[in-house]
Every structure is written in structure tokens, then in C-alpha cells.
PALUMRO-380412 format. One line per 4 residues: number of its first residue (from 1); for each residue x, z, y of C-alpha. Coordinates in pm, 1 decimal. Each point is the difference from the previous one (the first is absolute). Layout:
BEGIN
NUM = X Z Y  ...
! end
This chain:
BEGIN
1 = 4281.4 3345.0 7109.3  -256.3 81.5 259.1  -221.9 337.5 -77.4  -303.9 104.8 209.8
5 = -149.2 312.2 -27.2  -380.1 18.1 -132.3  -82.6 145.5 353.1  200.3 -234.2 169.0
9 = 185.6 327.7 153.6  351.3 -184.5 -48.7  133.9 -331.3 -113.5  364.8 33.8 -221.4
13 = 232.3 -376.0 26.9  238.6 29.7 -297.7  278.6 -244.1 24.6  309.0 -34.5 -202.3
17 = 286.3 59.6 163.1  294.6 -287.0 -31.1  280.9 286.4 -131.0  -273.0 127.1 -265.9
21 = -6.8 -286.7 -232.3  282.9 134.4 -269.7  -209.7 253.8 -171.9  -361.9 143.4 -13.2
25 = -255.8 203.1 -232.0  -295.7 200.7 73.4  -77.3 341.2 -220.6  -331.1 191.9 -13.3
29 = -50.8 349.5 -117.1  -341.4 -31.2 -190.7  0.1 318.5 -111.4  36.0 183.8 302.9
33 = -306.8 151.6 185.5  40.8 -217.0 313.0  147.6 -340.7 -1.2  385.0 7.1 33.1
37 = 174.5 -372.5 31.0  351.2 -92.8 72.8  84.0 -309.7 117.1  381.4 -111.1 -28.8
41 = 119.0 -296.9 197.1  354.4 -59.8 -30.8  123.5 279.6 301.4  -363.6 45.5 83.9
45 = -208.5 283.7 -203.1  -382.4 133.0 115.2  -112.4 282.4 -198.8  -371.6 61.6 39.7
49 = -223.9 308.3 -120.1  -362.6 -40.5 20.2  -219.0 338.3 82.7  -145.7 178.0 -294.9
53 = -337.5 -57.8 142.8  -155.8 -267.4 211.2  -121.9 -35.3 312.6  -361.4 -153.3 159.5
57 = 174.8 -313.5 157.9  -339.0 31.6 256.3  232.3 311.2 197.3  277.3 18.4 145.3
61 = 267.9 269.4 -57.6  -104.2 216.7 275.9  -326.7 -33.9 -83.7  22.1 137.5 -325.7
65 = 276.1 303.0 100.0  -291.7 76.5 267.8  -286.6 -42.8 -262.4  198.0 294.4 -214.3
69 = 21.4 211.3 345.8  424.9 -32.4 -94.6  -30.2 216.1 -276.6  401.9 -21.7 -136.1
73 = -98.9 -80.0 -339.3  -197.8 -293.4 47.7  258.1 -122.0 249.0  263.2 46.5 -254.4
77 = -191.0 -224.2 -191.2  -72.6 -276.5 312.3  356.2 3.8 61.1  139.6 -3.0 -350.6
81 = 180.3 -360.3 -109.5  291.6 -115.2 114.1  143.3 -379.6 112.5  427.1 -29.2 2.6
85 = 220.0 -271.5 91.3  361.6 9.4 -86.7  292.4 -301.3 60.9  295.6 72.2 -234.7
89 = 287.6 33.3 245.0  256.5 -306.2 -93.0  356.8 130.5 -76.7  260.2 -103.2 221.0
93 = 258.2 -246.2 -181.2  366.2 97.2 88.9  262.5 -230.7 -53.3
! end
């Protein structure tokens, strides 16, 4: 799966991954105030967590902590989602 961002700020390349093939699913919160997915390949997991609100895709980051003169609650808010990767660690097989 290839993803490009509205803005064209970034370009994501999703591939699946040869050891990832023996189990997958894909949950979503609906009822939570931001978007919260988890994504479950096998050893592979992504969690994602939207913001609760969203951002002008016509400025940047910087732009808009600059914009609110870096007041912390408004950054709070710029800053507040969250992306995680995590590879199950395989147990060693003793013999």
C-alpha cells in the first residue's frame, strides 16, 4: 500500500513483510475522541492515535507552534498522538 499525504509533505510504502504472513487483524476505537488503530501482523504491531483536533494541512508544524507564540497548551495539543512499532521478540528453542 502506497499513502501520500494531501500536501504531498510525505509519501508512506507499506509492504508486507515475508515472516508476517501467519496472522493479521486491524482494530479501531470508534468511540474514542481521536482515532486509535492497532494493526497486528504476526510479530509486527503499529498502534496509532490520531490528535483530538486537526490540523490546516496548508502549515507546517512549526508554523503553527509559532502562529500560537508556543503557548504550552496549544502545543500540547500539536504534539498530542502517538505512532509505535513493536516486533515480538522470538523465544529461543532449547533442546
Amino acid at each position: 500500500m502506497i499513502e501520500t499525504a494531501p500536501s504531498g509533505a510525505y509519501v508512506e510504502d507499506w509492504r508486507l513483510l515475508p515472516e508476517s504472513r501467519a496472522f493479521a487483524a486491524h482494530l479501531t476505537k470508534r468511540d474514542a475522541a481521536a482515532a486509535t488503530c492497532l494493526y497486528v501482523a504476526d510479530e509486527h504491531v503499529i498502534y496509532a492515535r490520531n490528535r483530538t483536533v486537526d490540523l490546516p494541512s496548508d502549515k507546517s508544524l512549526v508554523e503553527l507552534a509559532s502562529d500560537a507564540q508556543y503557548e504550552r497548551r496549544r502545543l500540547e495539543e500539536l504534539l498530542d498522538c502517538e505512532f509505535s512499532y513493536v516486533q515480538r521478540a522470538r523465544s529461543a528453542t532449547t533442546t
